[in-house]
Every structure is written in C-alpha cells, then in structure tokens.
C-alpha positions as CSV (number, residue, x, y, z in Angstrom):
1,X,-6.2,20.7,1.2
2,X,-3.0,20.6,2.9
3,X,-4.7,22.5,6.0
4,X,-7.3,19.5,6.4
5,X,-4.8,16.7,5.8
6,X,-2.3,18.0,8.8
7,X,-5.7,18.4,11.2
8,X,-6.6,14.8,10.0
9,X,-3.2,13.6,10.4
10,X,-3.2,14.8,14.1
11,X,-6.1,13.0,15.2
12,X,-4.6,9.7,13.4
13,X,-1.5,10.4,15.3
14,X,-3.2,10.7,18.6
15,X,-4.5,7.1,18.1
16,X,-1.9,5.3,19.7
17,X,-2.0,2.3,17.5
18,X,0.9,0.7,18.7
19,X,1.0,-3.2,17.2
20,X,0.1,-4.7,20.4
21,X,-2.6,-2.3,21.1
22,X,-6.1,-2.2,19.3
23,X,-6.8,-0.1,16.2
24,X,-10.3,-0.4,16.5
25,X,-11.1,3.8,17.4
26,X,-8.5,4.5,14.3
27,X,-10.5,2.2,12.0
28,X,-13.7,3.6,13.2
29,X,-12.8,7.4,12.7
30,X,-11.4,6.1,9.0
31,X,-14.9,4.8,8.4
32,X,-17.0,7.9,9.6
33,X,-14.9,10.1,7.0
34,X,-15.3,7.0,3.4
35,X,-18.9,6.7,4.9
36,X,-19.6,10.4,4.7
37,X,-18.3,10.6,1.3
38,X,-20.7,8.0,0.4
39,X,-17.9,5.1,0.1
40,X,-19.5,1.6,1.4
41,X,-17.1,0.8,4.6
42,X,-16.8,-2.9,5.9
43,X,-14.2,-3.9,8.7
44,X,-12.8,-7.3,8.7
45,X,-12.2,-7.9,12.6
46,X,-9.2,-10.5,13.7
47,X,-9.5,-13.6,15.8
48,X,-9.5,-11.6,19.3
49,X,-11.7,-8.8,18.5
50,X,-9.2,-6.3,19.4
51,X,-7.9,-5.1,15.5
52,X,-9.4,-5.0,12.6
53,X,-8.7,-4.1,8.7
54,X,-11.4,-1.6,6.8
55,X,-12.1,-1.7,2.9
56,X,-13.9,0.9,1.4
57,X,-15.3,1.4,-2.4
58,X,-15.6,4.2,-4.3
59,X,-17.3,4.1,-7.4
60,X,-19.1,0.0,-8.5
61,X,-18.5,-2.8,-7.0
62,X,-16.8,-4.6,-9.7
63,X,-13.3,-5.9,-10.9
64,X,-10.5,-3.7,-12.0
65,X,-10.2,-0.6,-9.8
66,X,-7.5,1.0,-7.9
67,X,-6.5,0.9,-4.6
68,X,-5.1,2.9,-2.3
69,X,-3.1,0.8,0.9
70,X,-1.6,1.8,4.2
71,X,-1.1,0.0,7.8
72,X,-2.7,1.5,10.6
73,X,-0.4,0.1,13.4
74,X,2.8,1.8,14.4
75,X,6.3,1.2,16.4
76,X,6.6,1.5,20.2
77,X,8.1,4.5,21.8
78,X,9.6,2.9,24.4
79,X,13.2,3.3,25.6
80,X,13.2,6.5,22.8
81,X,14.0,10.0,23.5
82,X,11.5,12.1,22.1
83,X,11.2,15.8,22.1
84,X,7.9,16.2,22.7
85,X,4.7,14.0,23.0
86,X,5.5,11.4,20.1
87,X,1.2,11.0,20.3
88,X,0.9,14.8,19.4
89,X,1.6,16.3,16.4
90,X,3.7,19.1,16.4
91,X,4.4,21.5,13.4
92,X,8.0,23.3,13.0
93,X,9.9,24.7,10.8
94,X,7.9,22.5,7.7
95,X,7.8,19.3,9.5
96,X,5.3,17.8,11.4
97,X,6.3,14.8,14.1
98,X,4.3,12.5,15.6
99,X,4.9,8.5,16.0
100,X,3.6,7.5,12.9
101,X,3.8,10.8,10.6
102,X,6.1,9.1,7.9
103,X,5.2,5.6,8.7
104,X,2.7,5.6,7.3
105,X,-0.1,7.6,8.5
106,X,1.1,10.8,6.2
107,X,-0.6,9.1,3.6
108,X,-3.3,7.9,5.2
109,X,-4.6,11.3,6.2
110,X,-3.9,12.7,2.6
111,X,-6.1,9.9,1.0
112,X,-9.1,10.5,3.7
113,X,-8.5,14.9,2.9
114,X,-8.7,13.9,-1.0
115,X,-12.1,11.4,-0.6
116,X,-14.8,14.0,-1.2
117,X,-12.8,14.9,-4.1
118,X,-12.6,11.2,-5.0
119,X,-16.3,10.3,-4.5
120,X,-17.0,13.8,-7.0
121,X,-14.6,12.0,-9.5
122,X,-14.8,8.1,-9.8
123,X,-16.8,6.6,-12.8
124,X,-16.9,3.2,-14.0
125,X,-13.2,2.2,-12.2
126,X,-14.0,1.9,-8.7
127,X,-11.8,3.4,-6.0
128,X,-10.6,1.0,-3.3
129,X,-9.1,2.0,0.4
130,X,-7.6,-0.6,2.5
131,X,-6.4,-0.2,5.7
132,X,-4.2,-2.8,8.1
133,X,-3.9,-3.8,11.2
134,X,-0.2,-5.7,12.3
135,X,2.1,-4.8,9.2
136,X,4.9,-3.8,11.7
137,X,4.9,-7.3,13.3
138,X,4.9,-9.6,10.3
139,X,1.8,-8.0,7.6
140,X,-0.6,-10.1,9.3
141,X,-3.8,-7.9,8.5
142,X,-2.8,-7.5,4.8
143,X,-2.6,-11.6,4.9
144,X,-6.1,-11.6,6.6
145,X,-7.7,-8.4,3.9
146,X,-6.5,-11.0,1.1
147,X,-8.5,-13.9,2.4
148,X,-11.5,-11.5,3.0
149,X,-11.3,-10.0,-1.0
150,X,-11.1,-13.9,-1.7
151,X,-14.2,-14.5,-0.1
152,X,-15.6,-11.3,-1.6
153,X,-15.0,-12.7,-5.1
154,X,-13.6,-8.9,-5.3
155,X,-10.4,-8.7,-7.9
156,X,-8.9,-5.0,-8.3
157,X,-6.4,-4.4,-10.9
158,X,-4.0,-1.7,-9.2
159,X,-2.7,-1.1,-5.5
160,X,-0.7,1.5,-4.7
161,X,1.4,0.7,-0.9
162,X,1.9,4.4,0.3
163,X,4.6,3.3,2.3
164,X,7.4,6.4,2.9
165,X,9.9,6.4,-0.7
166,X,10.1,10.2,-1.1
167,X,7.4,9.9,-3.6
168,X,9.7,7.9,-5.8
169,X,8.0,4.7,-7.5
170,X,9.3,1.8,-5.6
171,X,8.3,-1.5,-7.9
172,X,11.0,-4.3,-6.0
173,X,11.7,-5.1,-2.8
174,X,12.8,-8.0,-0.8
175,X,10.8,-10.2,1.6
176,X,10.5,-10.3,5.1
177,X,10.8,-13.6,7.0
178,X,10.3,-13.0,10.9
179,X,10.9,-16.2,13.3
180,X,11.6,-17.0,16.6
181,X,12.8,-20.6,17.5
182,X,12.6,-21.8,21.2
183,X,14.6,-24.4,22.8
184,X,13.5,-26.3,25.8
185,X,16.3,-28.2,27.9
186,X,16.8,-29.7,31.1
187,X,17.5,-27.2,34.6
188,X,20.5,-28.1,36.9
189,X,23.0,-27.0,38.4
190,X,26.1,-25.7,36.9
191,X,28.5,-27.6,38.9
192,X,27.1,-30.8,36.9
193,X,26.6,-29.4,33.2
194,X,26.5,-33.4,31.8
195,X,23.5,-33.6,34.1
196,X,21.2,-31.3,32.3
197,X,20.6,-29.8,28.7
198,X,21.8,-26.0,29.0
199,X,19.0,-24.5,25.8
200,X,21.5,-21.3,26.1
201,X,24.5,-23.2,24.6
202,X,22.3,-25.2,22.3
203,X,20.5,-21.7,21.4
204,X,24.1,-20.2,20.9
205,X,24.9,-23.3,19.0
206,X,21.9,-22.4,16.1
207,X,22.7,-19.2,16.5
208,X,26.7,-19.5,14.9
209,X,25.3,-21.4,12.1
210,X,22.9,-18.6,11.1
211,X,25.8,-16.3,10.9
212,X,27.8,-19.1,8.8
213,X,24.4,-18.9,6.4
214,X,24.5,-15.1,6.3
215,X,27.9,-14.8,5.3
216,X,27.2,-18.1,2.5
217,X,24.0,-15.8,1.0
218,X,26.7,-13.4,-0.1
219,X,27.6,-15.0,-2.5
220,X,24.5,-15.9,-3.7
221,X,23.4,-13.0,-5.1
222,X,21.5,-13.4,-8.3
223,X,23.6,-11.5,-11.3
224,X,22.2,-8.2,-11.8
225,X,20.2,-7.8,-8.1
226,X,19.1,-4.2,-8.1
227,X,19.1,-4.4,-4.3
228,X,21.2,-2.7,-1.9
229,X,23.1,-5.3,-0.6
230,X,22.2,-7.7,-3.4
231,X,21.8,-10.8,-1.6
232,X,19.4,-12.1,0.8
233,X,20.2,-10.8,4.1
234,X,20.4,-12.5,7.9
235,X,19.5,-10.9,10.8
236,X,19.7,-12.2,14.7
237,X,17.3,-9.4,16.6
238,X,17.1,-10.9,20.1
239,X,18.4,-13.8,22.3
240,X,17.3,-14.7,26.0
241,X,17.4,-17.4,28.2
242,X,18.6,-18.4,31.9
243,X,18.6,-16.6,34.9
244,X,22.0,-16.6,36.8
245,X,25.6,-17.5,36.2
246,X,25.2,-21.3,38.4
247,X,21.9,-22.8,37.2
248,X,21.9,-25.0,33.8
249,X,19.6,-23.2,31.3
250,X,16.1,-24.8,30.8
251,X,14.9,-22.8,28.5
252,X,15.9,-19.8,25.6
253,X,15.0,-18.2,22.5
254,X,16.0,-16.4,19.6
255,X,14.0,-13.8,17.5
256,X,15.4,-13.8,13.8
257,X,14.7,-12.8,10.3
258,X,16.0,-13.1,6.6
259,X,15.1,-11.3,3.7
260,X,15.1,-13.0,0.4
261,X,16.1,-11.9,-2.6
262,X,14.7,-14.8,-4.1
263,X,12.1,-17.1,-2.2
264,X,15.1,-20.1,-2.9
265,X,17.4,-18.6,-0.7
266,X,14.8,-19.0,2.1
267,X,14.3,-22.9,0.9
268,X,18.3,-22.7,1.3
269,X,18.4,-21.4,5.2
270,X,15.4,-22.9,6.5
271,X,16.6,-26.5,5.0
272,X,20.4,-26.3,6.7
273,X,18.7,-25.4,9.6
274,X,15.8,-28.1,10.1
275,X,18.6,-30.9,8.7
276,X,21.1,-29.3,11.9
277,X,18.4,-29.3,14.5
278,X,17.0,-33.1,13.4
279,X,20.6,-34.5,13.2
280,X,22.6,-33.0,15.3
281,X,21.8,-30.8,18.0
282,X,18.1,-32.6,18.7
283,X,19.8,-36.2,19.1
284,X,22.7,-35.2,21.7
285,X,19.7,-33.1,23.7
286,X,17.5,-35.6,24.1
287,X,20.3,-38.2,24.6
288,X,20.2,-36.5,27.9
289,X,16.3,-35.4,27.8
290,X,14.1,-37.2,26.1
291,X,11.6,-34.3,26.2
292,X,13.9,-31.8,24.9
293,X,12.8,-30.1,22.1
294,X,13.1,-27.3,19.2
295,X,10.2,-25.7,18.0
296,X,10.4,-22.8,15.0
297,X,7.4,-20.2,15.5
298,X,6.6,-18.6,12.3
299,X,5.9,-15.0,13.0
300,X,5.7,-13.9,9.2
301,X,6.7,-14.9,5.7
302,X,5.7,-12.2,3.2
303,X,6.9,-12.5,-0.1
304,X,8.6,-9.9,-1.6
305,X,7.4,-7.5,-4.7
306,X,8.7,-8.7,-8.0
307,X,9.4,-6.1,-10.2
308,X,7.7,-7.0,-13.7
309,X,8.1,-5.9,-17.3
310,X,4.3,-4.8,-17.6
311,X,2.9,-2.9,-14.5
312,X,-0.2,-0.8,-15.0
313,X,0.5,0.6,-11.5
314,X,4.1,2.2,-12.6
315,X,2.4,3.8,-15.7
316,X,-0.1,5.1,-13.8
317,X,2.2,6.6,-11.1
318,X,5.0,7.4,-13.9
319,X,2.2,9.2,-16.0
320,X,0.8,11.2,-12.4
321,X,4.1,12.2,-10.6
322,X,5.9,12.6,-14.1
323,X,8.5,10.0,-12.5
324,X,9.8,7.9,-15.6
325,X,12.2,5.5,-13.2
326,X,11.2,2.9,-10.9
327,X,13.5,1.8,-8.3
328,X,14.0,-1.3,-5.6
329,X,14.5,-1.0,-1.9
330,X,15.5,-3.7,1.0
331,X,12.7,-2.9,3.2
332,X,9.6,-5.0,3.4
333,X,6.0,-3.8,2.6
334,X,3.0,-5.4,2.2
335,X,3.1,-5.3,-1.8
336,X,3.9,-8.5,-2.3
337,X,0.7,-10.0,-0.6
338,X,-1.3,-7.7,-2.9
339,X,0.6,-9.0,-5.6
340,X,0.0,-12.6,-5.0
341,X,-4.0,-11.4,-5.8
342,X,-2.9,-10.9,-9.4
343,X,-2.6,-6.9,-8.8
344,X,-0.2,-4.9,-10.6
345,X,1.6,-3.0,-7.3
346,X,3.5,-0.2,-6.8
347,X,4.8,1.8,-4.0
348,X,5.4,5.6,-3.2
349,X,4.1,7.9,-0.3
350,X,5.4,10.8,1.5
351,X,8.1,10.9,4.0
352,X,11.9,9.0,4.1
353,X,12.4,5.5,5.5
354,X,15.2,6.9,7.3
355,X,12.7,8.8,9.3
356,X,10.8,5.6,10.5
357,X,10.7,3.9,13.7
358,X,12.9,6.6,14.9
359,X,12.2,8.9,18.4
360,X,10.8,12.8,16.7
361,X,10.0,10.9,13.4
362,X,8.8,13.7,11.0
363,X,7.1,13.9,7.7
364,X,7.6,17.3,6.2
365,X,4.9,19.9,4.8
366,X,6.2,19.8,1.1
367,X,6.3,15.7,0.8
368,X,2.8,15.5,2.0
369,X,1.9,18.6,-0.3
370,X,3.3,15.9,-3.4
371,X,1.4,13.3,-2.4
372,X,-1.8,15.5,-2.2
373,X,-0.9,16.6,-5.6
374,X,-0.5,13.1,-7.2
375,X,-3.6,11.9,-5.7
376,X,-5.6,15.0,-6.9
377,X,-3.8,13.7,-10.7
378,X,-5.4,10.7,-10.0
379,X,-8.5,12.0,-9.4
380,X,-8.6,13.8,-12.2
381,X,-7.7,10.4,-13.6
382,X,-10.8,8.5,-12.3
383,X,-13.1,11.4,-13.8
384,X,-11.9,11.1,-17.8
C-alpha cells in the first residue's frame, strides 16, 4: 500500500496547485480514483470557474458518517531554494519532497491508496472525502464546502483535518484572522507635506498601534491556555506604499493577521482599531482630503477549534492510533469551520509543521506508512 500511495502522491505533487492557480486537473484526477471505487463524486465550482472543492460518499447517503478532509492548494516556491524540482517528487534516504508532500497532500494520496479498501468496508456509516480549494489564503473553499453540505441537508458526525501533527491527535487550536487595510491619501510633493495626505505615515500610524495591541493581548491570556504562546497573537506580514523619497504618498497598505485564543480578543483589536481610524486618524485626513479614506478588506476569519469534553472524533482516533492524549497547536486549520457544522473534529496526518511551506519540504516513508496504518484501523472500523 505504501508503493501505490508514493506513485499517487507524485502525480498529486506534479499538480502545481499553487493558491492562485486552478485546482481543477487535481480535483478531476481525485474524482476518477472515488468514482472508480464506486464513491458518488460532486465538485462544488467557485465564483470564477477556475477552483473547485470535491465531496465524495462512501457507503448511504445519510447523517452521521465520517469524514476525511485535506486542502488541495499549496504555497508558492518563489524566491526558495530548492534542491531539486519542488513539482517532482523525489525519494531519499526515507523521505520523499515535493511542494506539498507534508502540507497536506501526504494524506491526501494515502486516503485515495486506501478507497478500494474503503468502498470493500463501509456499511451503514457512510464515508465522506472532502477536498479544498484556497485553505492557504484564508480557508475559503472549506467556508464554500459548508454552505454546499447546508444546501445538501447533508450532516456528518466526525471529520478528521489530516493536516501534518506527526500523527499526534490535535483537538485545539487557535484561529486565523487575515486582513489587509488600505489607505488612500492625497499625492504631492514632499517639499509641501501640509499640502497632501501622505497614506505611508498614516499607514505607519495604524501600524504602531497594532504592535501596542499585541503587546496588551499578552496579558490577556485566558488562565490555563494550553497554547504555545497562550495568548492571542499579532502579526504585521507586509507594508507598501509610495514610490520615491520626494513625492507625498497617495496610497499604502498593510497585510495583517491575529490569531485568537478566544473570538473576544478579536472583538477587542478590531474595536480599538475601527474607534482609532473613525476618531482620529480619518478626521485629520480628510481635514485635508475630503475623499480620503480607510477601508479594512477581510481576507479570512476562521474560527478556531475548540477543544471539547465529549469528542467522538478523539475516541475514534485515540482508539485507532492507540494515542490516549490530545494536544493544542497555534497554527490554523480548517477544523473549526467543520466544527461550526455540529461535527465532532479532530486533527492528525503525516508529516511535521516544521516541514511546511519550506523550500525541499519532505514527508518521510514511515509517517505516511502510520497514517496508512490508522486509516486501514479505520477501515476495519467501518466494516464491524
């Protein structure tokens, strides 16, 4: 089994489903394999045609089944230095690297080797596979999948993320808040500065309080966080704006993101800044330029996974990886959406975090070899 997951997991790889390209001839090589098992495949295409998520059933179509979850898209590999072709899997010394073989198309691969087994197995409890477009840019497939299983009137009972934890159970983790906020000021030249409404300064301006706000969260750690750090965390990815050193800035931006501990904390940062903008730096902008303006882009606000006392996902996983402890990580997945269906959610797959988004990412031989053997527990499972 191992043998036909790493020859799967080369032709995923080769896909170069970077987020802003499509994933349509990855989805489409997913369907042909759940299709030949027998599975009944439907894709769910987004707004421009170009992506698209695939769900797939195993077993009935009713309530209560399990699924099994992984994005499809990947990180660029721009300005990384890879050893070889990060689109070409290459196997050495137990490890196999490709852009994506961690993150997360290990898993994938395992669960499309192990459907034939699956579709021999499932009984009443039906067998779900969900794939996603745009996880790495703000989960915006999963968001999408959860309106379509809405519309489906389809309600599973289990999802397991198979997002890379080491095969450790993973039941906590934080949320992922992605923004960018855009300033729009008035040009001139920088001999007059009162003359015009430099967005740079106001940009750098927005920017100091967010640092003031990350060092506050500190301290607002709930008591007894399991997270590592324990509060909700600040991060400023990228700022741009202007051109050269003489001209007034018209125009800048900055690309942010928190992750909450707890959804309050976000109420918290997103408050101090809309009352800052509205009262102080809007007024002395458009005291000069009337058609100044701030504007807040929402890229992504996924909730985090709660961890819960009763989880029918941890027992299951605890009972087929013999794993009694479930832990919490700081990194965002898209558990929490499945979650907010009523789902009891965990999350484990092959391969390290650490390995992720890095140039000659790797997952090795022996991880993917676990995974094959919790999923063929699971089968196993599905046939009592």
């Amino acid at each position: 089994m191992l043998d036909k997951t790493t020859s799967i997991l080369a032709d995923l790889i080769a896909f170069q489903t970077v987020s802003a390209d499509s994933n349509l001839e990855m989805i489409d090589y997913i369907a042909g394999h759940l299709d030949a098992c027998g599975a009944s495949v439907q894709q769910f295409r987004d707004p421009s045609g170009r992506k698209a998520n695939l769900f797939a059933t195993l077993g009935p179509q009713c309530d209560g089944g399990i699924v099994l979850s992984g994005h499809t898209d990947v990180v660029p590999v721009s300005d990384q230095q890879w050893a070889t072709d990060p689109f070409k899997m290459v196997a050495r010394d137990g490890r196999l690297y490709g852009r994506g073989c961690c993150d997360m198309k290990g898993f994938i691969a395992a669960t499309l080797a192990m459907a034939p087994t699956f579709a021999q197995a499932v009984r009443d409890r039906p067998l779900h596979f969900a794939f996603t477009y745009d996880e790495e840019v703000g989960c915006i497939g999963a968001g999408h999948l959860a309106r379509s299983l809405g519309e489906m009137g389809l309600r599973p009972g289990v999802a397991i993320i198979g997002e890379p934890t080491g095969m450790r159970i993973i039941e906590g983790h934080k949320g992922c808040y992605e923004y960018t906020t855009r300033f729009q000021g008035l040009e001139g030249h920088g001999s007059a500065p009162d003359q015009g409404v430099n967005a740079v300064e106001y940009a750098a301006r927005y920017v100091a309080l967010l640092l003031e706000l990350k060092d506050q969260l500190r301290a607002m750690a709930p008591p007894g966080s399991r997270f590592d750090p324990p509060w909700t965390t600040v991060n400023v990815g990228a700022m741009s704006g202007g051109t050269v050193h003489n001209v007034i800035a018209p125009m800048a931006q900055v690309r942010w993101e928190m992750r909450p501990v707890q959804r309050s904390d976000a109420d918290f940062v997103k408050g101090r800044l809309h009352r800052y903008c509205r009262d102080e730096l809007l007024p002395r902008m458009q005291a000069v330029f009337p058609d100044a303006a701030i504007e807040t882009e929402v890229v992504g606000e996924v909730d985090g996974l709660v961890p819960t006392l009763e989880n029918e996902a941890r027992a299951i996983l605890a009972e087929l990886t013999g794993r009694n402890a479930a832990d919490v990580v700081p990194f965002g997945t898209e558990a929490g959406i499945f979650q907010s269906l009523g789902m009891d959610v965990v999350i484990c797959g092959p391969g390290s975090i650490e390995q992720a988004h890095k140039a000659d990412e790797y997952v090795s031989a022996a991880q993917l070899g676990q995974c094959l053997a919790m999923l063929g527990k699971l089968a196993a499972k599905l046939g009592q």
